[in-house]
N, CA, C and O of each residue as an XYZ file, in Angstrom:
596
protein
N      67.265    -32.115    -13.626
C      66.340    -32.996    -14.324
C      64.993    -32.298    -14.568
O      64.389    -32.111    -15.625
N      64.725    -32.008    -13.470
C      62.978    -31.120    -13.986
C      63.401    -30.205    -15.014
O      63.081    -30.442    -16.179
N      64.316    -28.839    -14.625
C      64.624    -27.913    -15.604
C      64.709    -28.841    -16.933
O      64.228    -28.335    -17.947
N      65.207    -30.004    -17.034
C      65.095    -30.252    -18.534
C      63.927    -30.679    -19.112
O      63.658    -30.667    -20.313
N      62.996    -31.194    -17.868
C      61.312    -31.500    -18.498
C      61.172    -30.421    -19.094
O      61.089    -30.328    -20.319
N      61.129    -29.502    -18.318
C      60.342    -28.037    -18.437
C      60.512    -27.430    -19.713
O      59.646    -26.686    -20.173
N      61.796    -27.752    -20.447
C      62.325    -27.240    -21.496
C      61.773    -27.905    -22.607
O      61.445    -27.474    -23.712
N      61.725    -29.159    -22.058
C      61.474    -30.137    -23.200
C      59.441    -29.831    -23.536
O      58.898    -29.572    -24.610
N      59.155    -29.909    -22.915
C      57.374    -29.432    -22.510
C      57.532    -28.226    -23.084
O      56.495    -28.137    -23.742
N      58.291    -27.001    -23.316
C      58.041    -25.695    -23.837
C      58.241    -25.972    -24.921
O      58.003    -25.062    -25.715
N      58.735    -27.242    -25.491
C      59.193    -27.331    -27.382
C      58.212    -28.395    -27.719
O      58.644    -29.093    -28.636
N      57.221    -28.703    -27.359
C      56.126    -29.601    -27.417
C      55.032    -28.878    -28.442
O      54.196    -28.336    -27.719
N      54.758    -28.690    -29.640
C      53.674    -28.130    -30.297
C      52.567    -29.170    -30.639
O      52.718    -29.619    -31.775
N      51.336    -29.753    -29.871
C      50.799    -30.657    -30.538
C      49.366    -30.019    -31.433
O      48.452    -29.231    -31.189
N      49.794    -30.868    -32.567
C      49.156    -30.070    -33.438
C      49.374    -28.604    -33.801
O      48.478    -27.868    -34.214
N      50.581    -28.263    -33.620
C      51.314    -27.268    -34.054
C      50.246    -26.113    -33.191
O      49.608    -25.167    -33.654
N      50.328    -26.515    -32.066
C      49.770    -25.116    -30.816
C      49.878    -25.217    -29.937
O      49.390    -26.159    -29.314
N      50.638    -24.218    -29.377
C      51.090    -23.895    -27.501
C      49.734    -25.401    -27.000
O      48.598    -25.818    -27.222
N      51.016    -25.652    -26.201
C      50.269    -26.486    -24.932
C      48.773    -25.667    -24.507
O      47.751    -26.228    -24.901
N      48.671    -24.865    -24.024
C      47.800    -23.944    -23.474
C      46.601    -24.256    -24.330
O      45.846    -25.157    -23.964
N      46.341    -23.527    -25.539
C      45.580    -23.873    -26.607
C      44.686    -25.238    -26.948
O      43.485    -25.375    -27.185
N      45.913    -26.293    -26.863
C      46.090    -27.525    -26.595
C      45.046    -28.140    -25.865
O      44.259    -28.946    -26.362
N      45.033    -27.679    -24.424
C      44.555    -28.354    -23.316
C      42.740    -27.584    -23.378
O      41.648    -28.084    -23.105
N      43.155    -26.134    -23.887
C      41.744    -25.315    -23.921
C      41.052    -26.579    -25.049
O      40.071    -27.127    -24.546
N      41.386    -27.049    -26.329
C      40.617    -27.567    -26.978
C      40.314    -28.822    -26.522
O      39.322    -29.223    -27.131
N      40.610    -29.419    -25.935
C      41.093    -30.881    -25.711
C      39.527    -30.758    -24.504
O      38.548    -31.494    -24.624
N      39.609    -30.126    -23.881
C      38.322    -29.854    -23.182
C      37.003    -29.551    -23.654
O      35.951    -30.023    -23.221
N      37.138    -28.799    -24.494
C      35.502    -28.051    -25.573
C      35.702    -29.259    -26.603
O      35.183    -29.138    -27.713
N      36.229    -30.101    -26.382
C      36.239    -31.174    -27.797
C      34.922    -32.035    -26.995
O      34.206    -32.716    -27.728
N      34.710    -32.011    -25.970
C      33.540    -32.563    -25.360
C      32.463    -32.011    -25.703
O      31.639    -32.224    -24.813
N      31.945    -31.296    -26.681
C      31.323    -30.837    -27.408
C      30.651    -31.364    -28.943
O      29.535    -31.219    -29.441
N      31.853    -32.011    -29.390
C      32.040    -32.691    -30.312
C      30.834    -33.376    -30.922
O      30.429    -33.580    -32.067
N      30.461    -33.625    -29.799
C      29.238    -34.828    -29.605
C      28.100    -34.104    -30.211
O      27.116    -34.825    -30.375
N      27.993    -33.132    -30.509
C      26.720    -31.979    -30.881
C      26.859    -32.251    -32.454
O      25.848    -32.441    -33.130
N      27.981    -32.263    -32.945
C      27.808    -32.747    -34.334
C      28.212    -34.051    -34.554
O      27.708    -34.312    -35.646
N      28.803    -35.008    -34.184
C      28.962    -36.193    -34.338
C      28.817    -36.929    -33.222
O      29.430    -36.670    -32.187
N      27.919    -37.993    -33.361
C      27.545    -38.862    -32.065
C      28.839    -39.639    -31.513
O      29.527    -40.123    -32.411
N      29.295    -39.847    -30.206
C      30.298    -40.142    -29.472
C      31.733    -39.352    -29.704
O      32.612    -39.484    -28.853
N      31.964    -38.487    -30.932
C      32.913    -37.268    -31.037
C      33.185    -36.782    -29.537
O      34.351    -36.539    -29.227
N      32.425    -36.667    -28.831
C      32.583    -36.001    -27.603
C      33.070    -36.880    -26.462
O      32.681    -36.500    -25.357
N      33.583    -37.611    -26.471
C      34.148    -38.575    -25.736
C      35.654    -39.387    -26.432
O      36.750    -39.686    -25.957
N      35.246    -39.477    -27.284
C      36.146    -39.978    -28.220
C      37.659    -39.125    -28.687
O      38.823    -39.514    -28.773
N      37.035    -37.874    -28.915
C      38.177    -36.822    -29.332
C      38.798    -36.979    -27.885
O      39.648    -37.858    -27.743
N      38.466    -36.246    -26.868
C      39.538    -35.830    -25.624
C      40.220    -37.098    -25.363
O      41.259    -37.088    -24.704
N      39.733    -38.186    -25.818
C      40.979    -39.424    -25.727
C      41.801    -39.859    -26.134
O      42.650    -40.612    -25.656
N      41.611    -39.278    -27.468
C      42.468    -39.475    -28.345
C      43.704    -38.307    -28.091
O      44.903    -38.549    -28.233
N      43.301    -37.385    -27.805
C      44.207    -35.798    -28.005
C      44.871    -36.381    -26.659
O      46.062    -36.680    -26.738
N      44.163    -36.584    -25.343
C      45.086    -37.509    -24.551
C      45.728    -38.045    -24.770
O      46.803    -37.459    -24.892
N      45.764    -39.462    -25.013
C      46.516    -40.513    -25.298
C      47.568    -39.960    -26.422
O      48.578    -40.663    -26.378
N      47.651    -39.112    -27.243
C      48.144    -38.996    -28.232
C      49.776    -38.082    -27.459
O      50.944    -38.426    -27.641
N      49.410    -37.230    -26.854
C      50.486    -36.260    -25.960
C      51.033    -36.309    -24.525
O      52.016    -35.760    -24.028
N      49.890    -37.322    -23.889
C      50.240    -37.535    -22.189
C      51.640    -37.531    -21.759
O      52.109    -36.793    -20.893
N      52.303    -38.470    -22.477
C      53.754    -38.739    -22.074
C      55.154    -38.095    -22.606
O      56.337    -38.433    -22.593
N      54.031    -36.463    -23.307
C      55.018    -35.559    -23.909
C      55.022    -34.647    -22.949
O      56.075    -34.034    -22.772
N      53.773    -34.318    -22.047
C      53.762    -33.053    -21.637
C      52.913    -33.480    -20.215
O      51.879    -34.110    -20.439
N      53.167    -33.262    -19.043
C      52.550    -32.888    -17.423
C      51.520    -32.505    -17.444
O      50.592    -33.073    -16.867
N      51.357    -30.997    -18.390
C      50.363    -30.245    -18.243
C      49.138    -31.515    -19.085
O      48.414    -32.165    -18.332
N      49.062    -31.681    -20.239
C      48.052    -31.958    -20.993
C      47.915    -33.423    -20.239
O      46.782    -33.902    -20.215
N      48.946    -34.140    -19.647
C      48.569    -35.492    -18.810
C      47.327    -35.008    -18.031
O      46.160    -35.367    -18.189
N      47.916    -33.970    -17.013
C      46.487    -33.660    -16.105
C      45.418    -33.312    -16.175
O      44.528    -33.645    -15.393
N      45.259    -32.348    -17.420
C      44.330    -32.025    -18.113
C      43.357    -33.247    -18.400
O      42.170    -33.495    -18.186
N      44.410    -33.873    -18.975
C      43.031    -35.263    -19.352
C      42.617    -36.374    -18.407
O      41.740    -37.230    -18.527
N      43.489    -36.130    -17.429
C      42.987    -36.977    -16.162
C      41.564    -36.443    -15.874
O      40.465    -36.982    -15.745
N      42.101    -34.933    -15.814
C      40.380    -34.187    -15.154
C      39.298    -34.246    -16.455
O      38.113    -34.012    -16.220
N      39.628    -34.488    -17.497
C      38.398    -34.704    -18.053
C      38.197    -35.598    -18.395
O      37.261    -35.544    -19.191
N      38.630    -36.711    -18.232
C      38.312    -38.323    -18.229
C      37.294    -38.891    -16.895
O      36.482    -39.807    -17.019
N      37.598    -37.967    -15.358
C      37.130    -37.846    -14.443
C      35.876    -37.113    -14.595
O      35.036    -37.365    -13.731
N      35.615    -36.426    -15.322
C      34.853    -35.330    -15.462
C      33.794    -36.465    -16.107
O      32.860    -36.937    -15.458
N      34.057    -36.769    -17.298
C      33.384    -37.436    -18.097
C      32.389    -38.815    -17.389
O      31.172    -38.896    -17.557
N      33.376    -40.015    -16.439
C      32.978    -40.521    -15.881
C      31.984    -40.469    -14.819
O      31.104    -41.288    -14.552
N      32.401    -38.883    -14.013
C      31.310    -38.453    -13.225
C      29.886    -38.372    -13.886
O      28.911    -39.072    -13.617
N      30.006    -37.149    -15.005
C      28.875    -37.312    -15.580
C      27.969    -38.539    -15.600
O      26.877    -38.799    -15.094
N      28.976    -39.305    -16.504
C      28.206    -40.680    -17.240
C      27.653    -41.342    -15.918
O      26.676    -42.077    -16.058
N      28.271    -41.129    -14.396
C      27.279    -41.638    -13.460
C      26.265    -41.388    -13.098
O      25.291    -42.078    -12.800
N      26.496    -40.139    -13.112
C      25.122    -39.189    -12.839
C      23.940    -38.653    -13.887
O      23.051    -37.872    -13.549
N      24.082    -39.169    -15.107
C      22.966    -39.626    -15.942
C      22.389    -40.653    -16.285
O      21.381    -40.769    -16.982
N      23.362    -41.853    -15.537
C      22.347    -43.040    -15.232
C      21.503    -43.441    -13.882
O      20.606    -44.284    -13.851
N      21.945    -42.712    -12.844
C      21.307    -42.583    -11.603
C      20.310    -41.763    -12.396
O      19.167    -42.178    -12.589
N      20.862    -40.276    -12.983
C      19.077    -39.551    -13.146
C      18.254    -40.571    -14.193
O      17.120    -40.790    -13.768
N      18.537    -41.216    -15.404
C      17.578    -41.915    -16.306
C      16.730    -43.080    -14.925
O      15.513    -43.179    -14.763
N      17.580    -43.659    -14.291
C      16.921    -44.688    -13.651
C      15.902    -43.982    -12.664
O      14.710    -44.284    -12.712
N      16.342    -43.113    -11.840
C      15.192    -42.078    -11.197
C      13.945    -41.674    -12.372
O      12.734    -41.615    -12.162
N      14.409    -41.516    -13.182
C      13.314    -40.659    -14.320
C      12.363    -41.967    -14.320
O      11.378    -42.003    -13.583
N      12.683    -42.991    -15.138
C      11.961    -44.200    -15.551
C      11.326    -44.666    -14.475
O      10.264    -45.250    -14.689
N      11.900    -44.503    -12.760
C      10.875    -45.016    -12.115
C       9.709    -43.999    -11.593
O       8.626    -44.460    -11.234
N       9.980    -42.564    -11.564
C       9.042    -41.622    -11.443
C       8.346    -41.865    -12.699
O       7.462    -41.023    -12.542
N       8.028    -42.513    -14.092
C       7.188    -42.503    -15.079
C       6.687    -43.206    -14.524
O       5.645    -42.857    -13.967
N       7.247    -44.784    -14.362
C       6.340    -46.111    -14.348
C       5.205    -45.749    -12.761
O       4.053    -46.078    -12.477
N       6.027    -45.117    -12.209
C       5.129    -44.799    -10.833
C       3.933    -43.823    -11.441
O       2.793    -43.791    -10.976
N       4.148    -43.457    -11.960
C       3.361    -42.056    -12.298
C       1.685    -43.039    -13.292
O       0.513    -42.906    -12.940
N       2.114    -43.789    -14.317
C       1.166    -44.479    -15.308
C       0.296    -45.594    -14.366
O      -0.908    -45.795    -14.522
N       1.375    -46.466    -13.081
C       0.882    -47.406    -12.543
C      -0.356    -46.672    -11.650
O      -1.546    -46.959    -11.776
N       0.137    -45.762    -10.814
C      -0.884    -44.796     -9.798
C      -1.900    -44.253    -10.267
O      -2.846    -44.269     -9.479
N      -2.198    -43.532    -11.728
C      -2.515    -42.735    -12.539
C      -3.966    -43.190    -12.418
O      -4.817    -42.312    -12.279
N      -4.330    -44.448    -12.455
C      -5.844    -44.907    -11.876
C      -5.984    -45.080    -10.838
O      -7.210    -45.141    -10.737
N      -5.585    -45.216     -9.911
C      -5.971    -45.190     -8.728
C      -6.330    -44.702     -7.383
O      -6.857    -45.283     -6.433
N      -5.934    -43.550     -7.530
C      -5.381    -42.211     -6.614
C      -5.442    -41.203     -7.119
O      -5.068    -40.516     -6.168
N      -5.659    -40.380     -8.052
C      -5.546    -38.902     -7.962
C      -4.706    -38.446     -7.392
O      -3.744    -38.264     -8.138
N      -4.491    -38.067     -6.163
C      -3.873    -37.597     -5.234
C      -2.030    -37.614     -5.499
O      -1.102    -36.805     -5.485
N      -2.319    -39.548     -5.809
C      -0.876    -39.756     -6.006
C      -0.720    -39.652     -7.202
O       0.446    -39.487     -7.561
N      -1.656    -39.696     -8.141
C      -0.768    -39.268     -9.395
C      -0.148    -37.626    -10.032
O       0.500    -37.374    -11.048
N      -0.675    -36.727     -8.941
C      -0.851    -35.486     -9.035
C       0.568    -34.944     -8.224
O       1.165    -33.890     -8.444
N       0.911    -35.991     -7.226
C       2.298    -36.331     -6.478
C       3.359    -36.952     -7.228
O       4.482    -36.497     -7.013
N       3.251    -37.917     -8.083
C       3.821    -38.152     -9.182
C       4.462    -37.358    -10.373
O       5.657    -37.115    -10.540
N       3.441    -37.023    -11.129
C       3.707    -35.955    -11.715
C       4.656    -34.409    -11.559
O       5.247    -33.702    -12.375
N       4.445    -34.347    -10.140
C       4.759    -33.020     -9.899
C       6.720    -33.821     -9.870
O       7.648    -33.341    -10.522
N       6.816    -34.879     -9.079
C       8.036    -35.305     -9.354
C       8.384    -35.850    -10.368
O       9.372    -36.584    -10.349
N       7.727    -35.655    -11.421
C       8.653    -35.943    -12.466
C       9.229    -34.929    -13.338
O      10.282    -34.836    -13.969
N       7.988    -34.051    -13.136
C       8.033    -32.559    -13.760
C       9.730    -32.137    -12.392
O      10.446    -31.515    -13.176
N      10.223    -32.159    -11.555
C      11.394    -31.621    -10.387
C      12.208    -32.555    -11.722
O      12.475    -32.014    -12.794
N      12.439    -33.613    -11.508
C      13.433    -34.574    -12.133
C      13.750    -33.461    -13.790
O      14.790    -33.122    -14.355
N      12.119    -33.169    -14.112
C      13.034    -32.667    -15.852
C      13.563    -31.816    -15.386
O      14.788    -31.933    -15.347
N      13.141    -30.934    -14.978
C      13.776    -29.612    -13.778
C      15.285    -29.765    -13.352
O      16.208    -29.007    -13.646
N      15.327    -30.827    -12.650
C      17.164    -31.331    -12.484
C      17.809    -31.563    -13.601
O      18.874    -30.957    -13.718
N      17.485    -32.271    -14.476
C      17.833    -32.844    -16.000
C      18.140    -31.346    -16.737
O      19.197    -31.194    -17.349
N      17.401    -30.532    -16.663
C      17.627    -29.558    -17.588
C      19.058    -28.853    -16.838
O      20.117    -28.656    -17.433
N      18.848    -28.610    -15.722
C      20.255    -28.103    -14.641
C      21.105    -28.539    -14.646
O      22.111    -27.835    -14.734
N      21.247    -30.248    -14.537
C      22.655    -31.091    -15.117
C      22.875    -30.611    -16.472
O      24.096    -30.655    -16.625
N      22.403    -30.233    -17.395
C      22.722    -30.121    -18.395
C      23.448    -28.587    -18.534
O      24.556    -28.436    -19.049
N      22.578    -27.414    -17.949
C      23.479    -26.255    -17.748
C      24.837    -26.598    -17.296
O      25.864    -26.359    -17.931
N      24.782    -27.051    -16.400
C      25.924    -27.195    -15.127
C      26.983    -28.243    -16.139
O      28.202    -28.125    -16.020
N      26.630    -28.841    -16.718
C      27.508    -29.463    -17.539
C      28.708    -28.675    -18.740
O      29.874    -28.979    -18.993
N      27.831    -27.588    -19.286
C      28.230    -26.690    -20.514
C      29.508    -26.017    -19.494
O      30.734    -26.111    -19.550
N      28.556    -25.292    -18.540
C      29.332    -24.250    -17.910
C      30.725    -25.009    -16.960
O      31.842    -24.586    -16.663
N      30.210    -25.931    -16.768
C      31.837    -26.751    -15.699
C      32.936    -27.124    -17.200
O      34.141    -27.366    -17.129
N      32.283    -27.088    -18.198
C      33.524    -27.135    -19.460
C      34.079    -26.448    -19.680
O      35.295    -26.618    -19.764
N      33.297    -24.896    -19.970
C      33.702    -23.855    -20.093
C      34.698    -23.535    -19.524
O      35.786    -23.470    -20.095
N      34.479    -23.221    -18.035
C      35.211    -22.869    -16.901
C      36.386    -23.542    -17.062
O      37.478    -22.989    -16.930
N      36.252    -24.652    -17.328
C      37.855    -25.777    -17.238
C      38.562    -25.461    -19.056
O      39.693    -25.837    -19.365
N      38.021    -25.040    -19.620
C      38.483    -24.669    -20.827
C      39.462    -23.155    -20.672
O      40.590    -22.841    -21.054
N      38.265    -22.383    -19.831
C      39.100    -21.027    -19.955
C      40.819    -21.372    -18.836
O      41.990    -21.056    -19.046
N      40.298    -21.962    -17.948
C      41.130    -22.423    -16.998
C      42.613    -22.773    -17.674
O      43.627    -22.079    -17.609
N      42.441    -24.031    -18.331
C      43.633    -24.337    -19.182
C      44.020    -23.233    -20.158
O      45.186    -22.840    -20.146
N      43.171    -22.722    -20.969
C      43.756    -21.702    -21.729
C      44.873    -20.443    -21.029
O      45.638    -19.738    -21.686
N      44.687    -20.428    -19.516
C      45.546    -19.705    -18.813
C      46.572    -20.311    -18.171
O      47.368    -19.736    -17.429
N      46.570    -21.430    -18.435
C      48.371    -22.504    -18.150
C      48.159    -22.770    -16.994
O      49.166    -22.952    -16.308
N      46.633    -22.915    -16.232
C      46.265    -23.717    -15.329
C      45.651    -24.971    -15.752
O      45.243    -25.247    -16.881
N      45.631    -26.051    -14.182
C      44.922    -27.282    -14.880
C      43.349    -27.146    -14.947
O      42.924    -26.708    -13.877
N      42.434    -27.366    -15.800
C      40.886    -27.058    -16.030
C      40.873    -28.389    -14.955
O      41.223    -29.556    -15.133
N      40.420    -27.823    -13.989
C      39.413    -28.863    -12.940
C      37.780    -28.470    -13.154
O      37.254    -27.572    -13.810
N      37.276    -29.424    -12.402
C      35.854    -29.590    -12.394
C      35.445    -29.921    -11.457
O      35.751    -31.094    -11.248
N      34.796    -29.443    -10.612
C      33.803    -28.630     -9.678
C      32.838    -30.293     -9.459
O      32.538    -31.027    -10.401
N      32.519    -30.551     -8.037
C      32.102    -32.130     -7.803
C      32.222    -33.397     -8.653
O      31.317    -34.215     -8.816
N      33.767    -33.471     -9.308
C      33.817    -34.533     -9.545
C      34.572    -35.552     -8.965
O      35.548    -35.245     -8.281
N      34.211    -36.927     -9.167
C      34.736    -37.901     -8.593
C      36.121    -38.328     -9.324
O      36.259    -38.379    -10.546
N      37.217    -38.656     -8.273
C      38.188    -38.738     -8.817
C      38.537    -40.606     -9.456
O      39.484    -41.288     -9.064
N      37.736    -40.947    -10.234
C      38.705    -42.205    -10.722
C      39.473    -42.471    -11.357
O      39.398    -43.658    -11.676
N      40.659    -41.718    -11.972
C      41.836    -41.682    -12.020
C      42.532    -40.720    -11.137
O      41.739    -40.046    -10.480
N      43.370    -40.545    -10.996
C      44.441    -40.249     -9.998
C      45.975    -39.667    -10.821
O      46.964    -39.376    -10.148
């Protein structure tokens, strides 16, 4: 029975390209978003949903970047809500203290500092999971939370 998955998964062309290929794009399609707003979320779900139940490999693939994705999307609303309250702290203090607004500031200036690093760390954990799949491994991603399975 497996030997016949296996066979059947090697005659799988979606979009007329090796699985491999497949799973490499299906990942950098999170990119998408750079020229079309929500493209980048939207594509890897579709290229998912579209092959999952043809092929193992591209199922897992999109587990991890559905996971991937969700992680993110948590961890840029924890940082916006951190950001917005280091502002409002920062404008409310700003008369009153010196001291603390000079303490303020300096944390908000760390926060863009993190913000700009989530954002490296974002490109490069794609990358990595792009080249990954392109070698007929599954592209995982590096601290993410697993909510799918």
């Amino acid at each position: 029975m497996l030997l016949d998955q296996e066979s059947r998964e090697e005659d799988i062309k979606p979009w007329n390209m090796d699985i491999n290929s497949f799973c490499m794009l299906m990942h950098l399609s999170q990119f998408a978003s750079t020229v079309f707003p929500l493209a980048g979320i939207i594509m890897p779900i579709i290229m998912w949903q579209q092959f999952k139940k043809d092929s193992s490999v591209i199922h897992e693939n999109g587990k991890q970047i559905m996971n991937f994705m969700l992680t993110t999307l948590l961890g840029g609303i924890v940082l916006a809500i951190v950001m917005v309250a280091m502002v409002m702290t920062l404008f409310t203090n700003a008369s009153s203290d010196q001291s603390q607004a000079v303490f303020s500031a300096m944390g908000l200036i760390t926060i863009l500092i993190f913000a700009a690093g989530f954002s490296i760390v974002y490109v490069v954990f794609i990358i990595l999971a792009a080249i990954k799949a392109y070698h007929g491994n599954i592209g995982t991603y590096p601290l993410t939370i697993k909510f799918i399975r």
